[in-house]
C-alpha positions as a printed Julia matrix, in Angstrom:
197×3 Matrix{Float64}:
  88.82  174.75  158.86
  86.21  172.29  160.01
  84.49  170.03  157.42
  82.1   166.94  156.93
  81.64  164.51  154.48
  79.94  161.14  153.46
  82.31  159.3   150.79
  83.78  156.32  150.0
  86.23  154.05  151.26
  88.8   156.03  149.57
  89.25  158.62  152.61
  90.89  161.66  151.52
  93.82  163.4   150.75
  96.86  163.67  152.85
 101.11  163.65  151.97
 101.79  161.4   154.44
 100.2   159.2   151.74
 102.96  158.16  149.1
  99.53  156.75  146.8
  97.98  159.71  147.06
  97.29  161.04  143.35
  99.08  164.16  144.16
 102.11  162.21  143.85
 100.97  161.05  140.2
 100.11  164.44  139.0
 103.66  165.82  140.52
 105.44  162.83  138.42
 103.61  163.67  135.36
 104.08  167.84  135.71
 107.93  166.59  136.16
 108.46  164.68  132.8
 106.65  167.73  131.0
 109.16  170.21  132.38
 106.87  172.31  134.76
 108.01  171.01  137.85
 112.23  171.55  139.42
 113.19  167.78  139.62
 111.37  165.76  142.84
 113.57  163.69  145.89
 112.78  160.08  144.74
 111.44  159.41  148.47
 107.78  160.08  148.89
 106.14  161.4   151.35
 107.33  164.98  150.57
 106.67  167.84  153.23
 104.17  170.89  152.45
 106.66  173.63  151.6
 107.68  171.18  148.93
 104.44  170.18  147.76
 103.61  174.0   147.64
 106.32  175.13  145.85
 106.09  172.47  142.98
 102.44  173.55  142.7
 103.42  177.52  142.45
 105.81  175.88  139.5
 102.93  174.5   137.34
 100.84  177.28  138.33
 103.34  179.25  136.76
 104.52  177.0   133.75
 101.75  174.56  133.08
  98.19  174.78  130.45
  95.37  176.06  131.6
  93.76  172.65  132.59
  97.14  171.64  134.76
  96.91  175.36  136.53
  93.21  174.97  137.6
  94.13  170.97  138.76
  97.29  172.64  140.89
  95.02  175.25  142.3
  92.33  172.4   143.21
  95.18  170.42  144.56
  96.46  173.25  146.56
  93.0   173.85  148.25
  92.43  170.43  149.28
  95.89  170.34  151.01
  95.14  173.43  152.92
  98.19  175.15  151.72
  97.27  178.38  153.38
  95.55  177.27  156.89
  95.89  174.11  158.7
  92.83  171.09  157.91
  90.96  168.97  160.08
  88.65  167.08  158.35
  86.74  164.45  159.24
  85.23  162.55  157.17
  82.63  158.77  157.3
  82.12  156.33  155.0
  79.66  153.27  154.0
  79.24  151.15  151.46
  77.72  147.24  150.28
  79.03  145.66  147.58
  77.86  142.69  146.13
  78.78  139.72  143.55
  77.11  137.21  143.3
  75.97  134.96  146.68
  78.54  137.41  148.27
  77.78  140.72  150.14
  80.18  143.21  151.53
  79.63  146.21  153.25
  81.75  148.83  155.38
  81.45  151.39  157.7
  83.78  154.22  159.42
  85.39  157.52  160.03
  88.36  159.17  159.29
  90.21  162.11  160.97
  92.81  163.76  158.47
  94.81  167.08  158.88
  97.71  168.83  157.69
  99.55  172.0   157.48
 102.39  174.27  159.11
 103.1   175.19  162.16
 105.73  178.09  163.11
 108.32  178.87  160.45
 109.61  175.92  158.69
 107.39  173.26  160.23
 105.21  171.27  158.58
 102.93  167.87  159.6
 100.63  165.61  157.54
  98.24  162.43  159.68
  95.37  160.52  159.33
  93.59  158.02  161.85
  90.86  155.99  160.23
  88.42  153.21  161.8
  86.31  151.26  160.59
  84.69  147.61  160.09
  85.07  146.07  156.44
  82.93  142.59  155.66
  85.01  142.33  152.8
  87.61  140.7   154.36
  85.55  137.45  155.49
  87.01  134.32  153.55
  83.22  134.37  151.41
  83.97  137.62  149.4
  85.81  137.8   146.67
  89.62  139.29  146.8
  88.47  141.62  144.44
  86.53  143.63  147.12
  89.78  144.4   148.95
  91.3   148.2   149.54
  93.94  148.78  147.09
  96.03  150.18  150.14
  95.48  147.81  152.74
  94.99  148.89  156.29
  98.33  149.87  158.71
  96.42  147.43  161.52
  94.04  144.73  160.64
  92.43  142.86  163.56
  92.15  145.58  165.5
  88.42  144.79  166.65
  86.24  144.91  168.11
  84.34  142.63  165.58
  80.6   141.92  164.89
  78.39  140.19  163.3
  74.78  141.08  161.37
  73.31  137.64  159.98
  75.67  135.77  158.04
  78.3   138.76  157.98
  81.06  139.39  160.12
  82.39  142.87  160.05
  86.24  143.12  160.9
  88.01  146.14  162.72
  90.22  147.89  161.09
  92.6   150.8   161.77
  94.82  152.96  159.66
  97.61  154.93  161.4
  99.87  157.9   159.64
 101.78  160.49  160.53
 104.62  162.9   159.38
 106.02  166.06  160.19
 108.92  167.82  158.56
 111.42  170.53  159.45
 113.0   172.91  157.13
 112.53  174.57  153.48
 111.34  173.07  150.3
 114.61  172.27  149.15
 116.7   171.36  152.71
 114.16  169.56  155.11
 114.4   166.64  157.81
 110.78  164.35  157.68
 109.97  161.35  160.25
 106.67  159.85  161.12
 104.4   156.77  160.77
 103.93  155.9   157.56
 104.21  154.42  154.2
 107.14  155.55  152.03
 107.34  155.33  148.49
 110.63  156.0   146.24
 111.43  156.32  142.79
 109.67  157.72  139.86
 107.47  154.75  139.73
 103.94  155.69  139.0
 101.63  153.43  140.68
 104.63  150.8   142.19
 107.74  151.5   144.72
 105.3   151.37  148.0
 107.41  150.37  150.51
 106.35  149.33  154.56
């Protein structure tokens, strides 16, 4: 599957993303009982992710069904994704302007039995990290690689570089599995805190 978007700065959804709000809904469907207790060590691989969704699909409401089911499509749980995706945006407060521009490349799924893989590579230049805006304008998840150029400026604003590196792939079942990659990794049932580099 091939796809196209404009969006936000927010990129898309991938595992290899211990933020991602997949991993919030999966805590939440865990403390009501429709989800097998989770590893505390986020990123989790696809046949895991899969499973716990066929779990609320099977014991959730009606509402937490149709989110597992959206969930499940935007993973590409039954063909490999490549999306790529662009983004833009100006914000403003004030004297202060930001703006951003880029593109994303994101994909995920299995390959041969028992193998599974999760990445995304995003560029882009961000204004919003010039000295004149506001700390409120920064990403929530900060970039793997700032500086990464090249820079430039329009006017009074200098756009910055930046580059966003991860990857994972896993090998086994959903419950016996070995994972490596590039990334992020979470642990703990901590919604929203336990990001580790």
């Amino acid at each position: 599957m091939l796809a196209g978007a404009v969006g936000t700065h927010a990129f898309g959804q991938t595992l290899v993303d211990p933020s991602d709000r997949i991993y919030t809904h999966l805590a939440v469907w865990q403390q009501k009982g429709y989800v097998d207790p989770l590893p505390p060590l986020r990123p989790y691989p696809l046949p895991l992710v899969a499973e716990a969704l066929d779990q609320v699909t099977a014991r959730g409401t009606r509402r937490d069904v149709e989110l597992a089911q959206e969930l499940a499509a935007d993973l590409g749980l039954e063909n490999p994704t490549v999306i790529v995706s662009t983004t833009s945006g100006v914000r403003s407060k004030g004297a202060n302007v930001g703006g951003d521009i880029g593109a994303q490349v994101r994909s995920q799924g299995t390959a041969g039995r028992g193998f599974s893989y999760s990445g995304q590579f995003a560029y882009w230049w961000d204004s919003a990290f010039s000295e004149d805006v506001d700390l409120l304008y920064l990403p929530e998840d900060p970039p793997t690689f700032s500086g990464a150029g090249p820079d430039f400026t329009i006017g009074s604003e200098t756009f910055e570089g930046l580059e966003d590196i991860r990857v994972s792939a896993a090998f086994g079942s959903a419950s016996l599995y070995v994972i490596g990659g590039f990334s992020r990794q979470a642990f703990g049932p901590f919604l929203g805190d336990g990001v580790v580099v």
